[in-house]
C-alpha positions as CSV (number, residue, x, y, z in Angstrom):
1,X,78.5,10.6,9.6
2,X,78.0,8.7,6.0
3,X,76.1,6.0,5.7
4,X,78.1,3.5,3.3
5,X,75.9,4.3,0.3
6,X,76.1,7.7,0.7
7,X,79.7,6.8,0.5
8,X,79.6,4.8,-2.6
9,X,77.7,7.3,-4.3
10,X,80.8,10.3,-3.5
11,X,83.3,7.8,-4.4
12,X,81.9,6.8,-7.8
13,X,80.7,10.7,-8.3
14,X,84.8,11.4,-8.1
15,X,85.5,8.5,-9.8
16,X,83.9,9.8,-13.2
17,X,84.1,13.6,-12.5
18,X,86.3,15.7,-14.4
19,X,89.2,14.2,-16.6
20,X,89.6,10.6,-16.9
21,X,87.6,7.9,-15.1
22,X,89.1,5.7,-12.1
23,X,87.8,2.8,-13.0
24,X,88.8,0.5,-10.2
25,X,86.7,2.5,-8.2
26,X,83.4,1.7,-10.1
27,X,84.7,-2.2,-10.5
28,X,84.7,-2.2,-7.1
29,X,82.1,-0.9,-5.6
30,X,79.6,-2.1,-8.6
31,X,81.0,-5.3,-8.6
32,X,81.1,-6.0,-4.9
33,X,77.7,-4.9,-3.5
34,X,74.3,-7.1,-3.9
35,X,71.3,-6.0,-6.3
36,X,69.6,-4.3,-2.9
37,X,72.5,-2.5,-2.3
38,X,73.0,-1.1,-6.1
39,X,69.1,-0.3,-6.2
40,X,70.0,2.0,-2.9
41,X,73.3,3.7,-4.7
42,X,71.2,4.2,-7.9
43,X,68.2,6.0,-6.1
44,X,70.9,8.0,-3.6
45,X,72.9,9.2,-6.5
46,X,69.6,10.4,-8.0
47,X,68.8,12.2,-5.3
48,X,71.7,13.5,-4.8
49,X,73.2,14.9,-8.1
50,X,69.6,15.2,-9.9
51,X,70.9,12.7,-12.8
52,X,70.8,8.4,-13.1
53,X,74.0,6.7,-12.6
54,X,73.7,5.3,-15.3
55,X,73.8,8.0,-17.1
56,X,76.7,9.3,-15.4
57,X,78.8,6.2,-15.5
58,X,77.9,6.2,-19.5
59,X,79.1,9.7,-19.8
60,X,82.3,8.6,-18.7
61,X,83.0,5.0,-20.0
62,X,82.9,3.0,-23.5
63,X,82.8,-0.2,-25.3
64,X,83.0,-3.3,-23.2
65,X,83.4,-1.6,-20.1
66,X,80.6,0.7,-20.4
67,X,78.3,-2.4,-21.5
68,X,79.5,-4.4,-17.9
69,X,79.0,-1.3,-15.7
70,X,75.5,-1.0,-17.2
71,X,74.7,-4.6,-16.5
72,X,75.5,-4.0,-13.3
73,X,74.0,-1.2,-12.8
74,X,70.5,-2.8,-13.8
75,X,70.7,-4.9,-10.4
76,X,69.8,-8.0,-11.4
77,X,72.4,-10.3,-10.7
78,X,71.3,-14.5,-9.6
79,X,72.0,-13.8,-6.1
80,X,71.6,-17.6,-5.4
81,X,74.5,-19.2,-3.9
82,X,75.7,-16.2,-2.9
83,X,76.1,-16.6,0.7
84,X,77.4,-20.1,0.2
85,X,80.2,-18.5,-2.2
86,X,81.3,-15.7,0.4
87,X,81.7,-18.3,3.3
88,X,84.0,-20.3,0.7
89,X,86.2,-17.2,0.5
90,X,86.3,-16.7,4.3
91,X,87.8,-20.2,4.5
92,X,90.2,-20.0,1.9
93,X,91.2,-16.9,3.4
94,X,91.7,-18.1,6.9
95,X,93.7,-21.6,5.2
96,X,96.1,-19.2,3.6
């Protein structure tokens, strides 16, 4: 069995492997997970295929896309407010 970060570091390994990138796969995944979570991708994908997402996801990407994917890939989002934000979506999802 995969542990989910194992599992985000396949999916964004298929996502830039081979031709063309699927980039709602990196938006997702990059966007959506905290800076603890990212640090554990980066070091897993490491690991794993011997070279830095980063440098992977560069590889792949260009212009204003590959400048956001980097940011995030640095892992150093303001986290504050966070939880408060996420609880806010929770209720507007249940109202609609």
């Amino acid at each position: 069995m995969q542990t989910p970060t194992k599992r985000d570091v396949l999916d964004i390994q298929k996502a830039v492997k081979g031709f063309g990138t699927n980039e709602r796969v990196l938006i997702e995944i990059l966007a959506s997970r905290t800076n603890e979570e990212i640090r554990g991708i980066r070091n897993t994908f490491y690991t794993t295929f011997d070279k830095s997402l980063e440098e992977a996801v560069a590889a792949d990407t260009s212009g204003d896309f590959r400048r956001l994917l980097t940011v995030l890939i640095q892992a150093n989002r303001d986290e504050h407010g966070l939880p408060q934000f996420h609880r806010a979506v929770q209720v507007d999802f249940v109202v609609l």
